[in-house]
C-alpha positions as CSV (number, residue, x, y, z in Angstrom):
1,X,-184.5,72.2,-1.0
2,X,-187.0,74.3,-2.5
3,X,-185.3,77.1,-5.0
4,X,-186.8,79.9,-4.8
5,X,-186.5,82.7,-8.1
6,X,-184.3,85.5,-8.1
7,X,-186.2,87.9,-9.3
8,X,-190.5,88.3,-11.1
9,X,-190.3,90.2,-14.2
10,X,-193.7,91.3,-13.5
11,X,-192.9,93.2,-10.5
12,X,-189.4,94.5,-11.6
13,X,-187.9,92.8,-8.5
14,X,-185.0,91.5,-7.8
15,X,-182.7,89.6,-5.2
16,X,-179.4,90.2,-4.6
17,X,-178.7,86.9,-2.9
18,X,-180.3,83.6,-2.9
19,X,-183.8,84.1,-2.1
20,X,-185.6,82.3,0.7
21,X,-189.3,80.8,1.2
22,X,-190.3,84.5,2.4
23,X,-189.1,86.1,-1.0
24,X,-186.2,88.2,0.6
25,X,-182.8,87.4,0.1
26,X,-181.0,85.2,2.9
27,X,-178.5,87.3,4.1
28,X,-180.0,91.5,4.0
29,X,-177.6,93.8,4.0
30,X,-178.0,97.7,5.5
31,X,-176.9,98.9,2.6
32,X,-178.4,97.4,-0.3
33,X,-179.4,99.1,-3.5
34,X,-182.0,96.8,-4.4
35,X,-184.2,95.6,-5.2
36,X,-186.2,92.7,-4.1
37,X,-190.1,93.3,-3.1
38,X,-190.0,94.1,0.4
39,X,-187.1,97.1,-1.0
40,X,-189.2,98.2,-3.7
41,X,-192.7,98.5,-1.4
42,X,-190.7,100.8,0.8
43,X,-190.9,103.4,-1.6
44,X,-193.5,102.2,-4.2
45,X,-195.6,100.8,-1.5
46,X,-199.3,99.3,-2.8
47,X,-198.3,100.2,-6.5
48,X,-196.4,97.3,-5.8
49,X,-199.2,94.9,-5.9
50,X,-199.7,95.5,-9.5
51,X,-197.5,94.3,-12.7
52,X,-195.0,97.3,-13.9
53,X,-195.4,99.3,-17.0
54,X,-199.1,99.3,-17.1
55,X,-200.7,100.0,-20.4
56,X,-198.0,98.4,-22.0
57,X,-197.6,95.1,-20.9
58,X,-199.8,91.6,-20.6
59,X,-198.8,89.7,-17.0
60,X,-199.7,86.1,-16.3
61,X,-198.6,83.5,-13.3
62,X,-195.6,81.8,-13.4
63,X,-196.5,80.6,-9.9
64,X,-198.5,78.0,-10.6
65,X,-196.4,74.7,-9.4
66,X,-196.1,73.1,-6.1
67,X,-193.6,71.6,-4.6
68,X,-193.1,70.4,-1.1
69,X,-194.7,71.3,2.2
70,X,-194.2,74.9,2.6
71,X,-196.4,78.6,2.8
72,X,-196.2,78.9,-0.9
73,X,-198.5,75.0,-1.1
74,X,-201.0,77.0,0.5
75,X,-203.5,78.9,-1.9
76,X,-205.9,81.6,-1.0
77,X,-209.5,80.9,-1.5
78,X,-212.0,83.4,-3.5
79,X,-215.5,83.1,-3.7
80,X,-218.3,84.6,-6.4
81,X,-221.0,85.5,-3.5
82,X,-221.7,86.8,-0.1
83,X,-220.5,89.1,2.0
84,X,-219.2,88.2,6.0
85,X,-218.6,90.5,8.5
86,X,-219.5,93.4,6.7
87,X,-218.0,97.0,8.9
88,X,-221.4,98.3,11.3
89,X,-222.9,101.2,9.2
90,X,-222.2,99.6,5.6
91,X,-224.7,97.2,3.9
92,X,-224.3,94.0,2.0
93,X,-224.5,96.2,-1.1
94,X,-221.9,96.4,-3.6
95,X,-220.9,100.1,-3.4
96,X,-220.4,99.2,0.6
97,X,-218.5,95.6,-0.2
98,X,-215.4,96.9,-1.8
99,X,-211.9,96.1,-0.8
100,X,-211.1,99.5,0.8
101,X,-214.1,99.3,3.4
102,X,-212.3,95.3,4.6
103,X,-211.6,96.0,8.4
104,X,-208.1,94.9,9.2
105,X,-207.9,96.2,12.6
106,X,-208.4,93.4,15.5
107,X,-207.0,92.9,19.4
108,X,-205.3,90.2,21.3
109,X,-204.9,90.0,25.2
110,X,-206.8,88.4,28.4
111,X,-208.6,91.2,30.5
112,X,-206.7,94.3,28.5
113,X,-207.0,94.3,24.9
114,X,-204.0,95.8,23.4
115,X,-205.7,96.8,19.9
116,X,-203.6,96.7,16.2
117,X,-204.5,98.8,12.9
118,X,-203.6,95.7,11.0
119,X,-202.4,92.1,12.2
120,X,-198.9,91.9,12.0
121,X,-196.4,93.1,14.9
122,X,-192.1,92.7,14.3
123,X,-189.8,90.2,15.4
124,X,-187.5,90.9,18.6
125,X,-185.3,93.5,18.0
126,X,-182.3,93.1,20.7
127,X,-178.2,93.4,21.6
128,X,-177.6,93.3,17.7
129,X,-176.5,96.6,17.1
130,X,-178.1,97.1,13.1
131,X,-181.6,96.8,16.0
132,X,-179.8,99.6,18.1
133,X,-178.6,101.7,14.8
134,X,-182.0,101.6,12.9
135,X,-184.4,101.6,16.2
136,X,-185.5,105.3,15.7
137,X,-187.1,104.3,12.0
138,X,-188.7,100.6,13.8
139,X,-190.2,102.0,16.6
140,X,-191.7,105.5,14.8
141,X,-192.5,103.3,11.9
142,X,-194.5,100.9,13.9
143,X,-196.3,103.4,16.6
144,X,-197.4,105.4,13.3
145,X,-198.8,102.1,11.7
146,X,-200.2,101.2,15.2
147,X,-198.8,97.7,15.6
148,X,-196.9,95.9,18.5
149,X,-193.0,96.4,18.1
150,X,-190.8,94.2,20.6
151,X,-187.5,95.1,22.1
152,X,-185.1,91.4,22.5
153,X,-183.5,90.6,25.2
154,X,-180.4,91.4,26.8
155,X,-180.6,95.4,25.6
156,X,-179.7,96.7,28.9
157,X,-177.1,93.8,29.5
158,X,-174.7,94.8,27.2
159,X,-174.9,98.4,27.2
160,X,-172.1,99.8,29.0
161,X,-174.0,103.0,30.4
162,X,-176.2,100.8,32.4
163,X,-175.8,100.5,35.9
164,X,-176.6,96.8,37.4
165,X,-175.6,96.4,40.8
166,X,-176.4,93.6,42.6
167,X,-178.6,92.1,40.0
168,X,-181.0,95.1,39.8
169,X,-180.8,97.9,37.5
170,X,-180.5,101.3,38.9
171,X,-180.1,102.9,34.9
172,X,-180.8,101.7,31.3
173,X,-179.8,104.2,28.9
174,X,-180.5,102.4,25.5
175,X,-183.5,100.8,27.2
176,X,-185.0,103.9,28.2
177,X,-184.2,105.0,24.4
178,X,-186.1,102.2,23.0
179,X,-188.9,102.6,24.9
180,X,-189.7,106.3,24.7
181,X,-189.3,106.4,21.4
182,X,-192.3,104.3,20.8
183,X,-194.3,106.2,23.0
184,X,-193.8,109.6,21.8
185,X,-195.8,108.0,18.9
186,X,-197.6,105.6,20.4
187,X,-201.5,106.7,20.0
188,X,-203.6,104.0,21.3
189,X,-202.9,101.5,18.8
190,X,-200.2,98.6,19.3
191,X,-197.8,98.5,21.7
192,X,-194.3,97.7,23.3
193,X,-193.1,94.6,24.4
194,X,-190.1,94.1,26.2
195,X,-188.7,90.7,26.5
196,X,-186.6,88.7,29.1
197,X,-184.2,86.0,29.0
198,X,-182.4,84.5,31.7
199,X,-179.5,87.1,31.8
200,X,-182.3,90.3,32.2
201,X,-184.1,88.2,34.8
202,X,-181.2,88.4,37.0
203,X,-180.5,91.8,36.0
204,X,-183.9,92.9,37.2
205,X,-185.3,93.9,33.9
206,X,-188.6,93.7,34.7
207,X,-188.2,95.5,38.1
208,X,-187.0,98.1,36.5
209,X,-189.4,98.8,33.7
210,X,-192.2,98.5,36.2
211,X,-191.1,101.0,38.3
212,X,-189.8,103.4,35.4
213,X,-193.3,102.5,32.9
214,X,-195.9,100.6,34.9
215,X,-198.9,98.8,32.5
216,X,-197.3,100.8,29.6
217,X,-195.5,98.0,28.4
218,X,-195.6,94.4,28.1
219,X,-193.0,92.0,29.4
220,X,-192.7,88.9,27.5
221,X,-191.0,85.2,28.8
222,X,-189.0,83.9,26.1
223,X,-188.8,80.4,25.1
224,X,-186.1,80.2,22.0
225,X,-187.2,81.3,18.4
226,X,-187.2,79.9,14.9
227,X,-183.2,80.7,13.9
228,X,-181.6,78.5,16.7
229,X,-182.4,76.8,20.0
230,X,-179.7,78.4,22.1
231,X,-179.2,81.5,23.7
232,X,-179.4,85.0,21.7
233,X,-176.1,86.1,20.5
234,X,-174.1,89.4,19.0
235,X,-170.6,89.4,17.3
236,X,-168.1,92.3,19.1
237,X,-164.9,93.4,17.6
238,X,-163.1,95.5,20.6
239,X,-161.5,93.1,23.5
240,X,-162.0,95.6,26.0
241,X,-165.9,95.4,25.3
242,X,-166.0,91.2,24.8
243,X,-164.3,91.5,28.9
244,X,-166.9,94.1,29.4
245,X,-169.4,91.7,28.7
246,X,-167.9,88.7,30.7
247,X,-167.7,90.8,33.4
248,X,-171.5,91.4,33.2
249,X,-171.8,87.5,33.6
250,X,-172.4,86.9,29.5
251,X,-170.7,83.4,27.6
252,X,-167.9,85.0,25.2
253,X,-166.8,83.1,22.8
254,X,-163.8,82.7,22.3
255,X,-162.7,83.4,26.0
256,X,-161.3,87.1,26.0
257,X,-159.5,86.4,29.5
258,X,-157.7,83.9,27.9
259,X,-153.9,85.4,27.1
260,X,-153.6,83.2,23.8
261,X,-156.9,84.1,22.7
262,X,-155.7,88.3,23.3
263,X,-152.4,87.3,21.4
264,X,-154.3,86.1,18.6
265,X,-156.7,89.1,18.5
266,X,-153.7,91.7,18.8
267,X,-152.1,89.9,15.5
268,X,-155.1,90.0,14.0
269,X,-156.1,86.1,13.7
270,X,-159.0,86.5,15.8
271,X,-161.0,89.5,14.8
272,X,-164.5,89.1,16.9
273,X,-165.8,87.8,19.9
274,X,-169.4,85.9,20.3
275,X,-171.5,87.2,22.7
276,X,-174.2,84.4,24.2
277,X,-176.9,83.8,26.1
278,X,-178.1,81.1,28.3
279,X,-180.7,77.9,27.9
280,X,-183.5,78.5,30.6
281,X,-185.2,75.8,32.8
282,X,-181.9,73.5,32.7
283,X,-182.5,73.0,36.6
284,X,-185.7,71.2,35.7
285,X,-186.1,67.2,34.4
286,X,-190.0,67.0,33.8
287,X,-193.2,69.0,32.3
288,X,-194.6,69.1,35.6
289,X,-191.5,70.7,37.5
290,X,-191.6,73.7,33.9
291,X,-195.4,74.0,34.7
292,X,-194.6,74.9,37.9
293,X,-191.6,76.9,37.3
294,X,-193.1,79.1,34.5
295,X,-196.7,79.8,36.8
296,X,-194.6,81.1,39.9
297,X,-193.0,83.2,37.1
298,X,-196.0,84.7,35.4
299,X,-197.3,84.7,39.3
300,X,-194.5,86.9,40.1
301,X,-194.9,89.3,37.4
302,X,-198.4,89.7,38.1
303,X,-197.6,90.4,41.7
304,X,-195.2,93.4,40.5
305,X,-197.7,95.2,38.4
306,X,-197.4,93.9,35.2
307,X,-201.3,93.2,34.0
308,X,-200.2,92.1,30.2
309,X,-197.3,89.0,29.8
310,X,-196.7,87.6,26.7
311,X,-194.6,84.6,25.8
312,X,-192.1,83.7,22.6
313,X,-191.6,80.1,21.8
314,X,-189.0,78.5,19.5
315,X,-189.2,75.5,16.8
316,X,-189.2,73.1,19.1
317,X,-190.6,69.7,19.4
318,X,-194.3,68.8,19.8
319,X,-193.6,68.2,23.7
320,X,-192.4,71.9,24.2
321,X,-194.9,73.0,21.6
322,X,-197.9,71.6,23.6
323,X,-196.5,72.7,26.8
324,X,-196.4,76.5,25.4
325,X,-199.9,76.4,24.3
326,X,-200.9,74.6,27.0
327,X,-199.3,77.0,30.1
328,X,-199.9,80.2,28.4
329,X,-203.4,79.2,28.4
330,X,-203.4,77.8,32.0
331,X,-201.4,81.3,32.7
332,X,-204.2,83.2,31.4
333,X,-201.4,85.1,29.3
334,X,-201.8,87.7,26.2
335,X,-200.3,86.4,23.7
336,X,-197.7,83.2,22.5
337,X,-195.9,83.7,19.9
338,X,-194.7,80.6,18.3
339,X,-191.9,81.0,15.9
340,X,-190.5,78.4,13.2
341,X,-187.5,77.5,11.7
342,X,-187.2,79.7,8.8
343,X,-187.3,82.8,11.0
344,X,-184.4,84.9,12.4
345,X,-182.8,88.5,12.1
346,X,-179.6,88.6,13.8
347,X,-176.3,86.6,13.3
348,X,-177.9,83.2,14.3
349,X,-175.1,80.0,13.9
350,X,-175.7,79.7,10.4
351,X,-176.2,75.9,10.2
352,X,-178.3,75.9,12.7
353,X,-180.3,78.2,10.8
354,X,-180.2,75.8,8.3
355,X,-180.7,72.8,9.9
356,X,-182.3,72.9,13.0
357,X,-186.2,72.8,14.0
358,X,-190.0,72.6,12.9
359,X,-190.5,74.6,9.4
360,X,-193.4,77.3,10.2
361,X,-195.5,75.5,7.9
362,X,-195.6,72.3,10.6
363,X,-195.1,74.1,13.8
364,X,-197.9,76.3,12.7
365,X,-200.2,73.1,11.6
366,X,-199.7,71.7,15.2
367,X,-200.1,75.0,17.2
368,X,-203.5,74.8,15.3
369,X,-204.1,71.5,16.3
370,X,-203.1,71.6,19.7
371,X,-204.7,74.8,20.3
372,X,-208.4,73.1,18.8
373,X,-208.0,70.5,21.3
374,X,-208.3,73.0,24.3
375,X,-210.5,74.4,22.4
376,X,-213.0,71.4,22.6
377,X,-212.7,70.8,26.4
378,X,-214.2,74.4,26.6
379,X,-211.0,76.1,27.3
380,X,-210.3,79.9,26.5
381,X,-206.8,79.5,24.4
382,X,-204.4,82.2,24.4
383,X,-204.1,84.7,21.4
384,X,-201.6,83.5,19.4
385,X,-199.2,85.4,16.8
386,X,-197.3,83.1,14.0
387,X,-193.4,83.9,13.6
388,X,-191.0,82.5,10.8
389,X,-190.0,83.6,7.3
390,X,-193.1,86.2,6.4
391,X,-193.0,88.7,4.6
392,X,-195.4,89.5,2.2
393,X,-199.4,89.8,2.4
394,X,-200.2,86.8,1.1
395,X,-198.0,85.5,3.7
396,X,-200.0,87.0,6.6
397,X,-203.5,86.0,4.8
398,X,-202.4,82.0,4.9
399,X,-200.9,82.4,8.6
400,X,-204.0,83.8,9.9
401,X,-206.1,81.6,7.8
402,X,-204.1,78.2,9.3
403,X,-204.3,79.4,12.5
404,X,-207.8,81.0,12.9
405,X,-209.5,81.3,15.4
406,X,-206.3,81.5,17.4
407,X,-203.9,83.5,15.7
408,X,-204.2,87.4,15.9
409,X,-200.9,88.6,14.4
410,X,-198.3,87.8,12.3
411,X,-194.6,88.5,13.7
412,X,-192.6,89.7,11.0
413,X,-188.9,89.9,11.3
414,X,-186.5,91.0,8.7
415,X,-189.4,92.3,6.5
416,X,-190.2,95.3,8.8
417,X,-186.2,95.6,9.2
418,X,-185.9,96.6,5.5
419,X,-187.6,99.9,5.3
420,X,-185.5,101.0,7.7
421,X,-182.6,100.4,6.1
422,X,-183.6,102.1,2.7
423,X,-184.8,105.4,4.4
424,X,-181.9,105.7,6.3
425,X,-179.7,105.3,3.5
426,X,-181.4,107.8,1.5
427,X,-181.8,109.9,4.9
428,X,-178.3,110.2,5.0
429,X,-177.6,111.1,1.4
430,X,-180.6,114.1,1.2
431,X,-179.6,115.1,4.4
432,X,-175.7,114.5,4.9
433,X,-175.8,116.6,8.4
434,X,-178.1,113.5,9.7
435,X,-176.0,110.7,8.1
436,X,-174.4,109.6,10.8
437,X,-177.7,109.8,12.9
438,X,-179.1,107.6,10.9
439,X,-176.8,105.6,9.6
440,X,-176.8,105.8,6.5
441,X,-174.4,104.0,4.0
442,X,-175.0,105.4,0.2
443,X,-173.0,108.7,-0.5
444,X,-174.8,108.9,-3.1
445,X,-178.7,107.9,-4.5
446,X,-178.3,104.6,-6.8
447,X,-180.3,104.6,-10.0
448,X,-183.4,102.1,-8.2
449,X,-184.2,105.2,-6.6
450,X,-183.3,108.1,-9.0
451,X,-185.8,107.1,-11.0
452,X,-188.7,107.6,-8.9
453,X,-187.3,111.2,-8.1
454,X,-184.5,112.9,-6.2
455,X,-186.2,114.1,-2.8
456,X,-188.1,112.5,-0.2
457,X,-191.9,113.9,-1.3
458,X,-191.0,112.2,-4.7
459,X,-189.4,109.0,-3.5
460,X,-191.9,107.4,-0.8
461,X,-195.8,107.0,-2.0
462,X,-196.6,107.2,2.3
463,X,-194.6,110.8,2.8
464,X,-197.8,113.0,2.4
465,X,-200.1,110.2,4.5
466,X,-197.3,110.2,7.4
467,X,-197.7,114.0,7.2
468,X,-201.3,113.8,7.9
469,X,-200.9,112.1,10.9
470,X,-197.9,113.6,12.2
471,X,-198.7,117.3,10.8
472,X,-196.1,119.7,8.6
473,X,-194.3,120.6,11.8
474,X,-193.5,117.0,13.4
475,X,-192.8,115.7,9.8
476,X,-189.3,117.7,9.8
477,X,-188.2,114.8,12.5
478,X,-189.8,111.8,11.3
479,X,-186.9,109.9,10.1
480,X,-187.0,108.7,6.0
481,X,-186.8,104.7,7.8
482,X,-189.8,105.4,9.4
483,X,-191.6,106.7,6.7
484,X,-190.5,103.7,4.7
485,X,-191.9,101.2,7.0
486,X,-195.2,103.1,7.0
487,X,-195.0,102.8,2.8
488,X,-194.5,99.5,3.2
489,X,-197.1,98.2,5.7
490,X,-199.9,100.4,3.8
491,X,-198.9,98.1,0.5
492,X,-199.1,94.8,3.0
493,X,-202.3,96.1,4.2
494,X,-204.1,97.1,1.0
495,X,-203.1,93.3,-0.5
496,X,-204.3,92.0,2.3
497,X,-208.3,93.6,2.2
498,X,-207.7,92.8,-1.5
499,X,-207.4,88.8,-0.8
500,X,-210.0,89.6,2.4
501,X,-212.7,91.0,-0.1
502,X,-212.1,88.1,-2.8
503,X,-212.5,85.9,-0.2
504,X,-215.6,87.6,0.7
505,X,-214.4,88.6,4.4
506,X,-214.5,92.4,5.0
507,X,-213.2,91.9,8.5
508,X,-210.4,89.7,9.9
509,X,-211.8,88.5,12.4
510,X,-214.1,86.7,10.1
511,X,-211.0,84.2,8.8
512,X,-211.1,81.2,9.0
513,X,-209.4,77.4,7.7
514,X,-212.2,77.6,4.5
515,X,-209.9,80.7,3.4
516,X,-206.9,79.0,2.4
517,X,-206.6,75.4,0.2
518,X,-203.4,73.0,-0.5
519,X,-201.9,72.8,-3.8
520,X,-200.5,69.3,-3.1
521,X,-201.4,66.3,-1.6
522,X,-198.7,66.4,1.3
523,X,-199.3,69.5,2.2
524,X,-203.0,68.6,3.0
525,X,-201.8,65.7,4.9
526,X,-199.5,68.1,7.0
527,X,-201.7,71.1,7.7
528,X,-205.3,69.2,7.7
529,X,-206.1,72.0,5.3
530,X,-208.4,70.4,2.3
531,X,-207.0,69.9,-1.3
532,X,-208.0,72.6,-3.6
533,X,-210.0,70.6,-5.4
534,X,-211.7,68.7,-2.8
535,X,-212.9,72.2,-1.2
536,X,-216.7,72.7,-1.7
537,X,-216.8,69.8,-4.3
538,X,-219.5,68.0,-2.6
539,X,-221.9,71.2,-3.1
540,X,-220.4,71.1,-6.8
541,X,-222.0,68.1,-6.8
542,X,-225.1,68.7,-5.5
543,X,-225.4,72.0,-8.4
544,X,-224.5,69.5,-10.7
545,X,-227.3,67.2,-10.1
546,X,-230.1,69.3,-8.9
């Protein structure tokens, strides 16, 4: 295994845990002081692209060896001339070509195009209660950055104000919540995504949010994801809820009913209860029984109103992988996200975290692949959006890069989670009345952020730029998490038209495979992506003996 540093001098960063691929550490607490990038972006934001202490301080690489087959083997291509897909109005002139004119916007969908201000859109945020506690600061966050936000599955399931009757649901509280929220700040720009398992398909879910939102959201089919190849899961720590949620026809683990397994809990040797969900398609034997399981259901949602589906797919094998690419193009749907092991941001088994699936890196090679073969035969493949242990900007470059044409997004996960956190916890010290609101876990700043400043104007480089959309007014309700996610993504979006204009792309949609190069010999083997060396050499050669 790959070690990954603890911490870049050059930055000022550091992790608190052991770092993974994605430069965060592996467990992320709420309450964290600091201070790994992701942390530090959230306030800083794109001052964080640059080395600390300026004017008194030289910075060079350390990043400069390659191991293994993984994101950080991939290296981003510059180039010393031209200029593609220059914004209409601007010339190929250099005052027009700079890195603040790159276009980062871009769309994904069949016969609606939901459009993005930048390509990136966050992981499923479901039953865990951290995505329940922090949702006000996601889904503002997101809206006011204008990318996709997704709600997981089983949200309405496990809420105890819901009313399901008769598998259809006549009331949804926290669903409701979820929702609204984003669109109070929705302008245009993104959008919602609601996704289904097999517990809110026979709890009406999507019934529900077609008669309560119509073509305002999407609905999404879920297929697994990168952290584990079961069914999503939540830890409870109150008997009378884990029976709750038996009751609502959920696996508990261990059995609450059981009377040795409510002796153990009342002395205290049993503490929580496992909420799980189910595997899907297990009445099925064969590809051709799931093709035409999975088109009755997109069929079926079509017939109800919904006019954009999506679909989530796991780290699967090649079989499932092909047969995800594959429907959702036969579907006609809007977008399949394909998530690989490396990804996750809820209490996943923890060795099979570890040890199950495709690493991005090779599910993401093959989606390519695959996808280039329908390609060829003329067909029209379906947006795609690349899931799995990305965080930063150069992250989302290489993803897009790997998967162009295809991919349009990059599904971020515990990296848009983070900003949340921090705001909240300084939320709830500068305003104690709202610290249970937000949940916030400090009582008191810690020194990473007392020396930016002491109030919320000082602390987060986006406040005044969220005021300008939202107005002086508004701002008084914008929660501090929200305003930290906006910091953050503007420092993922300016590093990204930074690496765009080197690269001599000034739009997005202008990426493609000749963007990226591998920095070891395996890696080229996996991804088909040229060794660094090897790319453009033969035109080398030609300068050379013109």
């Amino acid at each position: 295994m790959i070690q990954w540093s603890k911490s870049n001098d050059a930055l000022g960063t550091v992790n608190r845990g052991n770092p993974a691929e994605s430069g965060l550490c592996t467990l992320c607490r709420s309450d964290c002081q600091g201070k790994c990038e992701t942390w530090m972006s959230s306030l800083k934001g794109r001052k964080m692209l640059y080395p600390r202490d300026f004017g008194t301080v030289t910075a060079g690489s350390g990043n400069t060896t390659h191991i293994g087959v993984s994101y950080n083997s991939l290296r981003i291509m510059g180039y010393n001339y031209g200029a593609h897909g220059v914004p209409q109005g601007l010339s190929n002139d250099p005052d027009d070509c700079i890195f603040p004119n790159v276009n980062i916007s871009t769309s994904f969908g069949q016969d609606v195009k939901t459009k993005v201000r930048m390509p990136i859109m966050t992981g499923a945020l479901g039953s865990t209660f951290i995505a329940s506690k922090y949702w006000d600061s996601f889904a503002i966050g997101a809206a006011l950055v204008g990318i996709p936000i997704v709600v997981g599955e089983n949200v309405a399931g496990i809420d105890k104000q819901a009313i399901i009757e008769n598998g259809r649901i006549s009331k949804a509280p926290e669903l409701e919540r979820r929702i609204e929220t984003y669109l109070n700040y929705y302008d245009g720009y993104g959008a919602i995504i609601i996704q289904m398992n097999v517990e809110d398909t026979r709890n009406g879910v999507a019934e529900y949010i077609i008669d309560k939102y119509g073509d305002q959201v999407i609905i999404e089919l879920k297929w697994g994801q990168g952290a584990k190849d079961i069914g999503g899961e939540i830890q409870v720590a109150d008997l009378d809820y884990a029976l709750f949620l038996v009751n609502r026809g959920y696996i508990v683990d261990p059995d609450p009913r059981k009377a040795d397994v409510q002796e153990a809990f009342r002395n205290g040797a049993i503490r929580s209860f496992a909420r799980h969900s189910r595997l899907g398609y297990t009445d099925l034997s064969n590809y051709e029984e799931l093709r035409k399981s999975f088109l009755e259901s997109v069929a079926y949602l079509r017939s109800i109103g919904f006019k954009r589906i999506t679909l989530k797919t796991g780290s699967y094998g090649m079989e499932a992988l092909a047969a995800a690419i594959k429907l959702a193009t036969e579907a006609k749907l809007d977008l399949l996200t394909v998530d690989g092991s490396g990804g996750g941001t809820g209490m996943s088994p923890w060795n099979m975290m570890e040890t199950w699936g495709v690493p991005s890196i090779l599910l993401h090679s093959k989606a390519y692949e695959y996808a280039n073969i329908l390609a060829s035969r003329g067909d029209k493949v379906v947006d795609m959006a690349f899931a799995g242990g990305l965080a930063r900007e150069d992250h989302i470059f290489k993803a897009l890069s790997l998967g162009a044409p295809f991919v349009k997004l990059v599904c971020m996960g515990r990296a848009t989670m983070i900003p949340a956190f921090l705001g909240s916890n300084i939320e709830g010290v500068l305003r104690p009345d709202r610290k249970a609101i937000v949940n916030g876990n400090w009582d008191s700043l810690p020194k990473n952020v007392t020396e930016l400043g002491s109030k919320a104007e000082e602390l987060f480089a986006g406040y005044y730029s969220v005021q300008s959309i939202v107005g002086t007014e508004a701002m008084k309700k914008i929660p501090y998490g929200a305003i930290a996610f906006w910091t953050m993504a503007d420092k993922l979006a300016c590093g990204l038209q930074q690496f765009l204009a080197g690269a001599r792309k000034f739009s997005v949609t202008e990426m493609s495979r000749l963007d990226i190069a591998t920095a070891n010999r395996e890696t080229e083997k996996e991804t088909g992506i040229p060794f660094i060396t090897s790319i453009q050499d033969e035109m080398a050669q030609k300068i050379l003996n013109s």
